[in-house]
Biotite code that builds the C-alpha atoms (Angstrom):
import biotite.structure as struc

atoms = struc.array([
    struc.Atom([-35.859, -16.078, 11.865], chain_id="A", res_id=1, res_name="UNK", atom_name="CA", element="C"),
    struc.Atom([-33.391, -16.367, 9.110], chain_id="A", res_id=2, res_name="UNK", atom_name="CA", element="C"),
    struc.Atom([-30.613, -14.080, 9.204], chain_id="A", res_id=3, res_name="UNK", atom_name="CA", element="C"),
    struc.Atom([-28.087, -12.826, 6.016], chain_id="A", res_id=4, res_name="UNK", atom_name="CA", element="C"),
    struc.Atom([-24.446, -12.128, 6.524], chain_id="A", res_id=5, res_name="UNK", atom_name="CA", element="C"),
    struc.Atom([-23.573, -8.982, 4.157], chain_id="A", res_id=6, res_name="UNK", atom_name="CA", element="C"),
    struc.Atom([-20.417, -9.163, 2.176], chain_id="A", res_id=7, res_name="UNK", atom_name="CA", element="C"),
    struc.Atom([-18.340, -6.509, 1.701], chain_id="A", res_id=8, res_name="UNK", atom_name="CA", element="C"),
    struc.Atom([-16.738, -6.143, -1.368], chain_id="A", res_id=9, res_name="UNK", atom_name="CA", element="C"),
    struc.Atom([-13.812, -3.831, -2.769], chain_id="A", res_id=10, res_name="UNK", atom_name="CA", element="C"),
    struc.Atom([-15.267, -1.492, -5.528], chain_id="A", res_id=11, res_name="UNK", atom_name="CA", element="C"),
    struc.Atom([-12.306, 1.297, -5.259], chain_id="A", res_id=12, res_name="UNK", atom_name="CA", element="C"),
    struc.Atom([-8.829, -0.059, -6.431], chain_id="A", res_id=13, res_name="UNK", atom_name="CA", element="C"),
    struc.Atom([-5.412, 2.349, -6.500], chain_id="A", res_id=14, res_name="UNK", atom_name="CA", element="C"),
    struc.Atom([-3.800, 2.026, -8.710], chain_id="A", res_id=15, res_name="UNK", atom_name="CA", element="C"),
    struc.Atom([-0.365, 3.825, -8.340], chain_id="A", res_id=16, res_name="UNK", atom_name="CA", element="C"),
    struc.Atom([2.746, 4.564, -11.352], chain_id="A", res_id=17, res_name="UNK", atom_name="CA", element="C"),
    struc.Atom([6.064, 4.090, -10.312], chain_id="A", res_id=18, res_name="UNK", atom_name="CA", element="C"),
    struc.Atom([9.513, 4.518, -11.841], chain_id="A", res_id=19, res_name="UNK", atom_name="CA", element="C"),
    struc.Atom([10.955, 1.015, -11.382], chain_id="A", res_id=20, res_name="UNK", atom_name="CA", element="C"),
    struc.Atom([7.725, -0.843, -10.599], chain_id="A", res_id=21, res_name="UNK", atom_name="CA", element="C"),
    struc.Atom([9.685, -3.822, -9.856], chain_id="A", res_id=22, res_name="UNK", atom_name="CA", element="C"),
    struc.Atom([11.648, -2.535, -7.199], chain_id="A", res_id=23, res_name="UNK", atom_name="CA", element="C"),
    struc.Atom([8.486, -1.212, -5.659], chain_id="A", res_id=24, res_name="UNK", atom_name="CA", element="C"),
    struc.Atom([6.340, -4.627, -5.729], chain_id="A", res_id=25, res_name="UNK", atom_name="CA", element="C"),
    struc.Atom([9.767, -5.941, -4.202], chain_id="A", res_id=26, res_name="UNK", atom_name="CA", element="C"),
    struc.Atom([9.660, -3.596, -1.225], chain_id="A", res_id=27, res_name="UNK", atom_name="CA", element="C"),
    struc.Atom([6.085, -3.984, -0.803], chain_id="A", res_id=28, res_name="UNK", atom_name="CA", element="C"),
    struc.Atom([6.060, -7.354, -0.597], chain_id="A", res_id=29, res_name="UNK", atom_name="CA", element="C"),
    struc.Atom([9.219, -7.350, 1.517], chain_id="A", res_id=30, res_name="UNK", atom_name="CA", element="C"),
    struc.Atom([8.459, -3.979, 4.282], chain_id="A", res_id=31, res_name="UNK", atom_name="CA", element="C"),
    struc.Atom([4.774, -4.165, 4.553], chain_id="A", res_id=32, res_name="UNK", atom_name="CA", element="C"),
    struc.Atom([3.497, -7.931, 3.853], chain_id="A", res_id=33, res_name="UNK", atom_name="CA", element="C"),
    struc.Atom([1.899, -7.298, 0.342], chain_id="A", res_id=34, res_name="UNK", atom_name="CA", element="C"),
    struc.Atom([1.356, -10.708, -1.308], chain_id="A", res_id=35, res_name="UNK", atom_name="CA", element="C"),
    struc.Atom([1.687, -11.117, -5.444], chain_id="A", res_id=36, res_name="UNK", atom_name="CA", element="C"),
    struc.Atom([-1.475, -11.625, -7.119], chain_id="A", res_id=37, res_name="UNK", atom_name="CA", element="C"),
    struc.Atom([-0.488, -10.707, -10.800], chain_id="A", res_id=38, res_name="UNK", atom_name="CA", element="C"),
    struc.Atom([2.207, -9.127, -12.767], chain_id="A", res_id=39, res_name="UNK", atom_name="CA", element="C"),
    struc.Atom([2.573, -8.756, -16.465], chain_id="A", res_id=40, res_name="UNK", atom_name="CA", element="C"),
    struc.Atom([5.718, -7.386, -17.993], chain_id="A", res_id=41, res_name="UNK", atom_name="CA", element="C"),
    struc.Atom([5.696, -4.590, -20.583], chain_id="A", res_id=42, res_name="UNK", atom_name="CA", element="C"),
    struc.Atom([8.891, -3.852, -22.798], chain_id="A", res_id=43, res_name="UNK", atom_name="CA", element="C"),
    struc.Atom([12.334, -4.021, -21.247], chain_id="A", res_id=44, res_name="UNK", atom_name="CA", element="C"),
    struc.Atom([12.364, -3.812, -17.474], chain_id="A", res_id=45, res_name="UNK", atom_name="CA", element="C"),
    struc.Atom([8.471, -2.017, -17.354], chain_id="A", res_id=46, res_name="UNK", atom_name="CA", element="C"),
    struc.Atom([5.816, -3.912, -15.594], chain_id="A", res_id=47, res_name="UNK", atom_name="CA", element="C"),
    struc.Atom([2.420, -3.423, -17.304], chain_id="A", res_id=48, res_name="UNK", atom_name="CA", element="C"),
    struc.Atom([0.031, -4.434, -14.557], chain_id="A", res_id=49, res_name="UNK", atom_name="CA", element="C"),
    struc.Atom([0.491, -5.554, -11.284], chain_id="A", res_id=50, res_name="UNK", atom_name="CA", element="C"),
    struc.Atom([-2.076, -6.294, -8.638], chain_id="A", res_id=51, res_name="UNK", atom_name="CA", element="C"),
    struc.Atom([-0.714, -6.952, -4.930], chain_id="A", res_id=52, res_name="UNK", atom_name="CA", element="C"),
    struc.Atom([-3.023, -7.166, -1.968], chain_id="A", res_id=53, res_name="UNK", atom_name="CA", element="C"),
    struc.Atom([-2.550, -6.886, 1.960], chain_id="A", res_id=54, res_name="UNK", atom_name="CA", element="C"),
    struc.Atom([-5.441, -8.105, 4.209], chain_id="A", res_id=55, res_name="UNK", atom_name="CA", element="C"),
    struc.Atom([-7.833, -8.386, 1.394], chain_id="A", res_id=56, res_name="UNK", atom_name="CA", element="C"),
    struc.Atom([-7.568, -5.515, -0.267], chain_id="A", res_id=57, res_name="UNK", atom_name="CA", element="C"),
    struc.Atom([-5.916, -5.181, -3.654], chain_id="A", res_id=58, res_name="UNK", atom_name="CA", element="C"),
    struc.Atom([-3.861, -2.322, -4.962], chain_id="A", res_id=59, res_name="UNK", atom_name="CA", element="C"),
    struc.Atom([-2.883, -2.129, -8.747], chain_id="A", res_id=60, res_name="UNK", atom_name="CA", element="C"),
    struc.Atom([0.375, -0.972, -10.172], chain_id="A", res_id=61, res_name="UNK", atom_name="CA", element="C"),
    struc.Atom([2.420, -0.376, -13.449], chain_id="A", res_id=62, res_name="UNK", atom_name="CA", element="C"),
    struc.Atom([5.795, 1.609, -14.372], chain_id="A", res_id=63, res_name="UNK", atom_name="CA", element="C"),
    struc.Atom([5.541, 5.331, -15.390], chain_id="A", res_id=64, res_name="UNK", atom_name="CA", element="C"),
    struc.Atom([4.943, 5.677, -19.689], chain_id="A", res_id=65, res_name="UNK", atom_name="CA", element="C"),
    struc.Atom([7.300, 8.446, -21.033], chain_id="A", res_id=66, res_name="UNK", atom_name="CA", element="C"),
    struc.Atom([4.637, 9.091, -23.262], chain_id="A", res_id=67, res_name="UNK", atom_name="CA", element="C"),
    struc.Atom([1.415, 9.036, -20.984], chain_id="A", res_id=68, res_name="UNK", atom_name="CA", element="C"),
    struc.Atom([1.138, 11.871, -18.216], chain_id="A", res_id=69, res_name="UNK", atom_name="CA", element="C"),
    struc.Atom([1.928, 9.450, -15.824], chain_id="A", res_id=70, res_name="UNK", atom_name="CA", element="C"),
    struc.Atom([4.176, 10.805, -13.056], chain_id="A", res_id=71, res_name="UNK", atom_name="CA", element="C"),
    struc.Atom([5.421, 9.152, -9.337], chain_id="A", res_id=72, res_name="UNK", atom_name="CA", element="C"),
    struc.Atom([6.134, 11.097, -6.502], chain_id="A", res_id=73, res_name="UNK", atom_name="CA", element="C"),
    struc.Atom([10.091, 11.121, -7.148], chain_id="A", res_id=74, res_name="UNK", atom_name="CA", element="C"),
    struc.Atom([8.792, 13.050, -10.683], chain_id="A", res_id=75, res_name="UNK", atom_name="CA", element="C"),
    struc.Atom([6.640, 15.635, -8.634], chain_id="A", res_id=76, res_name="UNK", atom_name="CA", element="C"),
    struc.Atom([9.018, 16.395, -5.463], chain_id="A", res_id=77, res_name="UNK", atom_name="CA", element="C"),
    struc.Atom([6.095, 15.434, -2.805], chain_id="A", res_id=78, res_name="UNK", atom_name="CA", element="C"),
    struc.Atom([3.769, 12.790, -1.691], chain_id="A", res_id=79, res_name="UNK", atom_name="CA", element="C"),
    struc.Atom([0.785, 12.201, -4.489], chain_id="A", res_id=80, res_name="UNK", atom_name="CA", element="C"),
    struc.Atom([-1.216, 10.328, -2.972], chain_id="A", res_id=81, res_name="UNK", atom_name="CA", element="C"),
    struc.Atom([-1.956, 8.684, 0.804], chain_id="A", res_id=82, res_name="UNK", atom_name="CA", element="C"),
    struc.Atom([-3.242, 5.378, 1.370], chain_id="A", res_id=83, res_name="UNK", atom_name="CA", element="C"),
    struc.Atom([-4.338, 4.131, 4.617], chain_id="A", res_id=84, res_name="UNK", atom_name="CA", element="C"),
    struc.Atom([-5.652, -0.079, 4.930], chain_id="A", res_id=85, res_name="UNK", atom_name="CA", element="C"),
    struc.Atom([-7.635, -1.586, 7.961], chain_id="A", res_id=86, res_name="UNK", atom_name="CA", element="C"),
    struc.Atom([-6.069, -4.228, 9.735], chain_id="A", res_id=87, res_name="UNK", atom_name="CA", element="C"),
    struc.Atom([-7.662, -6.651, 11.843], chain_id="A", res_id=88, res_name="UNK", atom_name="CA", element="C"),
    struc.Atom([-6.530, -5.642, 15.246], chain_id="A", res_id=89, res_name="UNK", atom_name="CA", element="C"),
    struc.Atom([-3.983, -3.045, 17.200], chain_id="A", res_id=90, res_name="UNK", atom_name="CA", element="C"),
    struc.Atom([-1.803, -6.776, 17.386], chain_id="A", res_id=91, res_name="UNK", atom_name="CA", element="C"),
    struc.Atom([-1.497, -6.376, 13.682], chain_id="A", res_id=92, res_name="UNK", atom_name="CA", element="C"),
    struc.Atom([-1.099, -2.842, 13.426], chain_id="A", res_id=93, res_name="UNK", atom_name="CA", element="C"),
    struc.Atom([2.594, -3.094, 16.008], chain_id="A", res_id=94, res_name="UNK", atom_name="CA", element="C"),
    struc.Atom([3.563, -5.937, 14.216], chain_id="A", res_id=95, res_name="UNK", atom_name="CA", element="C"),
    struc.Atom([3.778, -5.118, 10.660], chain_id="A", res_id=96, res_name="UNK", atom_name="CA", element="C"),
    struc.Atom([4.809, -1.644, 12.085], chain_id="A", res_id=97, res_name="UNK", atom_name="CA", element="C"),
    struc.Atom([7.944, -3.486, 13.771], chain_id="A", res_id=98, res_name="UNK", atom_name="CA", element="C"),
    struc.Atom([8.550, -5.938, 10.863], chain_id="A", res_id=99, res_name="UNK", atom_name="CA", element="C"),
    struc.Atom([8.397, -2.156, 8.849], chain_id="A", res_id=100, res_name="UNK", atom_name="CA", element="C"),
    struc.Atom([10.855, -0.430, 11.171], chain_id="A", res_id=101, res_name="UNK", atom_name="CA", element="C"),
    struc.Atom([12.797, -3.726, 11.010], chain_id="A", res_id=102, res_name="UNK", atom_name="CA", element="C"),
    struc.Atom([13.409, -3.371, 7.387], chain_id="A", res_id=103, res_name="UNK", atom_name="CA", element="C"),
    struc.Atom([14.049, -0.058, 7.382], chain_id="A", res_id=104, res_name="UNK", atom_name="CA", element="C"),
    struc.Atom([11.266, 1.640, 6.355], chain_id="A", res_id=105, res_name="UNK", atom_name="CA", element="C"),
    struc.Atom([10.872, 5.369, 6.604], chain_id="A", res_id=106, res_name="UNK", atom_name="CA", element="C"),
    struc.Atom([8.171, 5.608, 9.669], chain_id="A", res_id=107, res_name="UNK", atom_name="CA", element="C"),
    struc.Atom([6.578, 8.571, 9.383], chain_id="A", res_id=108, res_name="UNK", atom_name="CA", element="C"),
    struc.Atom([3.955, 8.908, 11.830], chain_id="A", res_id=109, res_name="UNK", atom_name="CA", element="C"),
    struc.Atom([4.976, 6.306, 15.312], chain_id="A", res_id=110, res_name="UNK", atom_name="CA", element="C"),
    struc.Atom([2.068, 3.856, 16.288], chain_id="A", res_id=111, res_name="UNK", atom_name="CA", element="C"),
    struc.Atom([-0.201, 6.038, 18.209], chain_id="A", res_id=112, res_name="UNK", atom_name="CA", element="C"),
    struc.Atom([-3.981, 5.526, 19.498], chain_id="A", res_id=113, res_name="UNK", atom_name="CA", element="C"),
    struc.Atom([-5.735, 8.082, 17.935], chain_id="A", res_id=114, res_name="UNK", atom_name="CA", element="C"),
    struc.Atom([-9.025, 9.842, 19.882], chain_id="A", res_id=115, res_name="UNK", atom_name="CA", element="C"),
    struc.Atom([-11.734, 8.105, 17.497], chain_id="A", res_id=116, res_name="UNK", atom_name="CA", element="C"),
    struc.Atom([-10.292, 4.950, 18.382], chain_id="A", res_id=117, res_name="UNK", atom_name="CA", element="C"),
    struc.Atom([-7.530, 3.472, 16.275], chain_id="A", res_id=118, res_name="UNK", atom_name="CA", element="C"),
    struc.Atom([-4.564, 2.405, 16.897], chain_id="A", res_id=119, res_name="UNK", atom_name="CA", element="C"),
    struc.Atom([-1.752, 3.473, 13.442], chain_id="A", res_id=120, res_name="UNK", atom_name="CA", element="C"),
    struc.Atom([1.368, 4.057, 11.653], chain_id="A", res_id=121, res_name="UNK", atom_name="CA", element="C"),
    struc.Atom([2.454, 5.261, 8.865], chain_id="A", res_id=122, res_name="UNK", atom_name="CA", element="C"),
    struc.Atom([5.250, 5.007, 6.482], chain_id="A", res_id=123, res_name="UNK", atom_name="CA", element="C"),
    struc.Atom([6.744, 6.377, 3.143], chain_id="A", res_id=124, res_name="UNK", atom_name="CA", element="C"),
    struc.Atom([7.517, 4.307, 0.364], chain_id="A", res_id=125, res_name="UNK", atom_name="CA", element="C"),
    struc.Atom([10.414, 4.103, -1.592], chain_id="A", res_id=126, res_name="UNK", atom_name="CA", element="C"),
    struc.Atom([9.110, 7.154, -4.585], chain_id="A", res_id=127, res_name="UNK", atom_name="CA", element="C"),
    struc.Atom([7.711, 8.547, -2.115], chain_id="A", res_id=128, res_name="UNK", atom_name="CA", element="C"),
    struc.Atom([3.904, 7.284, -1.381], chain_id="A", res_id=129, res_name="UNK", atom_name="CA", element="C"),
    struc.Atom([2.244, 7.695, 2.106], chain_id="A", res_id=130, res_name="UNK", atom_name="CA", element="C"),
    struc.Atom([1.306, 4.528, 3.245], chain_id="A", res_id=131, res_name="UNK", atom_name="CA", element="C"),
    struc.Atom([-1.236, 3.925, 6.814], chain_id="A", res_id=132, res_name="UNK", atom_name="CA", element="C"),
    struc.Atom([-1.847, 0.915, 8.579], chain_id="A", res_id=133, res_name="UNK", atom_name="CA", element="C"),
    struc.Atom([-4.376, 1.072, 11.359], chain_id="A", res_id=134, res_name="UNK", atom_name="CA", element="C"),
    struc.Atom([-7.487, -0.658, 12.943], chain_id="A", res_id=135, res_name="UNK", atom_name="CA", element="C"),
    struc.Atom([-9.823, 2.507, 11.387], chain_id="A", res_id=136, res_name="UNK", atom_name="CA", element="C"),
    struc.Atom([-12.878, 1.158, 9.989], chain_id="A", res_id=137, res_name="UNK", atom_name="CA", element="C"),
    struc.Atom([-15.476, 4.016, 8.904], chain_id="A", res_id=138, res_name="UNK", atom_name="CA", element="C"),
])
Protein backbone atom coordinates (compact mmCIF):
# COMPACT_ATOMS: atom_id res chain seq x y z
CA UNK A 1 0.00 0.00 0.00
CA UNK A 2 1.23 3.31 -1.13
CA UNK A 3 1.09 5.98 1.28
CA UNK A 4 1.07 10.18 0.61
CA UNK A 5 2.77 12.57 2.94
CA UNK A 6 0.41 15.84 3.08
CA UNK A 7 2.10 19.17 2.89
CA UNK A 8 1.16 21.86 4.75
CA UNK A 9 1.31 25.03 3.32
CA UNK A 10 0.99 28.76 4.69
CA UNK A 11 -2.18 30.41 3.12
CA UNK A 12 -2.57 33.28 5.99
CA UNK A 13 0.36 35.86 5.97
CA UNK A 14 0.48 39.11 8.60
CA UNK A 15 1.32 41.48 7.49
CA UNK A 16 2.01 44.24 10.16
CA UNK A 17 2.77 48.53 9.62
CA UNK A 18 5.28 49.93 11.63
CA UNK A 19 6.73 53.39 12.21
CA UNK A 20 10.43 52.76 11.47
CA UNK A 21 10.10 49.39 9.73
CA UNK A 22 13.74 49.13 9.69
CA UNK A 23 14.33 49.24 13.18
CA UNK A 24 11.67 46.62 13.60
CA UNK A 25 13.08 43.94 10.93
CA UNK A 26 16.40 44.79 12.94
CA UNK A 27 14.98 43.70 16.29
CA UNK A 28 13.24 40.87 14.84
CA UNK A 29 15.91 39.47 13.33
CA UNK A 30 18.13 40.25 16.32
CA UNK A 31 15.49 39.24 19.71
CA UNK A 32 13.50 36.51 18.21
CA UNK A 33 15.59 34.69 15.27
CA UNK A 34 13.56 36.08 12.24
CA UNK A 35 15.65 35.50 9.09
CA UNK A 36 15.48 38.20 5.92
CA UNK A 37 13.72 36.95 3.02
CA UNK A 38 12.97 40.30 1.13
CA UNK A 39 13.00 43.96 1.61
CA UNK A 40 12.30 46.70 -0.83
CA UNK A 41 12.84 50.31 0.08
CA UNK A 42 10.19 52.99 -0.51
CA UNK A 43 11.13 56.83 -0.41
CA UNK A 44 13.57 58.10 2.19
CA UNK A 45 14.05 55.79 5.14
CA UNK A 46 10.35 53.76 4.40
CA UNK A 47 10.56 50.14 3.63
CA UNK A 48 7.87 49.12 1.09
CA UNK A 49 7.71 45.39 1.61
CA UNK A 50 9.41 43.19 3.72
CA UNK A 51 8.91 39.50 4.22
CA UNK A 52 10.86 37.81 7.29
CA UNK A 53 10.15 34.28 8.40
CA UNK A 54 10.86 32.21 11.70
CA UNK A 55 10.48 28.37 11.52
CA UNK A 56 8.82 28.44 8.22
CA UNK A 57 6.44 30.75 8.49
CA UNK A 58 6.59 34.15 6.83
CA UNK A 59 5.34 37.43 8.15
CA UNK A 60 5.14 40.58 5.83
CA UNK A 61 5.92 44.11 6.76
CA UNK A 62 6.12 47.80 5.48
CA UNK A 63 6.40 51.41 7.24
CA UNK A 64 3.15 53.27 8.19
CA UNK A 65 1.80 55.74 4.86
CA UNK A 66 0.80 59.22 6.25
CA UNK A 67 -1.66 59.08 3.71
CA UNK A 68 -3.15 55.44 3.98
CA UNK A 69 -5.09 54.54 7.33
CA UNK A 70 -2.31 52.65 8.29
CA UNK A 71 -1.59 52.91 12.03
CA UNK A 72 1.08 50.76 14.57
CA UNK A 73 0.44 50.16 17.97
CA UNK A 74 2.66 53.25 19.23
CA UNK A 75 -0.22 55.35 16.95
CA UNK A 76 -3.19 53.55 18.81
CA UNK A 77 -1.85 53.42 22.62
CA UNK A 78 -2.39 49.40 22.86
CA UNK A 79 -1.50 46.13 21.38
CA UNK A 80 -3.27 45.68 17.67
CA UNK A 81 -2.73 42.67 17.01
CA UNK A 82 -1.24 39.15 18.72
CA UNK A 83 0.69 36.69 16.96
CA UNK A 84 1.57 33.42 18.31
CA UNK A 85 4.16 30.76 15.91
CA UNK A 86 4.67 26.93 16.58
CA UNK A 87 7.98 25.87 17.31
CA UNK A 88 9.29 22.55 17.00
CA UNK A 89 9.74 21.52 20.56
CA UNK A 90 9.53 22.96 24.42
CA UNK A 91 13.79 22.92 23.69
CA UNK A 92 13.04 25.64 21.23
CA UNK A 93 10.45 27.39 22.95
CA UNK A 94 13.27 28.14 26.39
CA UNK A 95 15.78 28.87 24.08
CA UNK A 96 14.67 31.59 21.90
CA UNK A 97 12.79 32.67 25.13
CA UNK A 98 16.38 33.03 26.87
CA UNK A 99 18.18 34.37 23.75
CA UNK A 100 14.78 36.96 24.02
CA UNK A 101 15.26 37.79 27.69
CA UNK A 102 18.98 37.97 26.81
CA UNK A 103 18.46 40.82 24.53
CA UNK A 104 16.23 42.49 26.43
CA UNK A 105 13.07 41.90 25.26
CA UNK A 106 9.94 42.87 27.11
CA UNK A 107 8.66 39.19 28.34
CA UNK A 108 5.34 39.40 28.88
CA UNK A 109 3.92 36.20 29.73
CA UNK A 110 7.16 33.70 31.53
CA UNK A 111 7.53 30.20 29.78
CA UNK A 112 4.78 28.26 31.30
CA UNK A 113 3.16 24.70 30.35
CA UNK A 114 -0.15 25.46 29.66
CA UNK A 115 -3.17 22.66 30.54
CA UNK A 116 -3.80 21.70 26.70
CA UNK A 117 -0.32 20.94 26.46
CA UNK A 118 2.14 23.59 25.36
CA UNK A 119 4.84 24.80 26.61
CA UNK A 120 5.09 29.29 25.77
CA UNK A 121 6.18 32.75 26.08
CA UNK A 122 5.41 35.71 25.05
CA UNK A 123 6.87 39.02 24.36
CA UNK A 124 6.12 42.67 23.18
CA UNK A 125 7.75 44.19 20.41
CA UNK A 126 9.30 47.31 20.12
CA UNK A 127 5.63 49.48 18.79
CA UNK A 128 4.11 47.48 20.71
CA UNK A 129 2.97 43.97 18.97
CA UNK A 130 2.25 40.79 21.07
CA UNK A 131 4.37 38.25 19.96
CA UNK A 132 3.94 34.03 21.23
CA UNK A 133 6.24 31.37 20.81
CA UNK A 134 5.08 27.95 21.87
CA UNK A 135 4.86 24.20 20.85
CA UNK A 136 0.72 24.80 20.20
CA UNK A 137 -0.26 23.12 17.14
CA UNK A 138 -4.23 23.13 16.59
Amino acid sequence: METTQKTTTQSIYPALRYRNAKAAIAWLKSVLAFEERQVCEGEGDSIEHAELAVNGNLIMLGSCKPTARDKSPLDLGGVTGSYYIALDDAAAVDALYAHAKAAGAEITREPVDTDYGSREFSVRDLEGYGWSFGTYRP
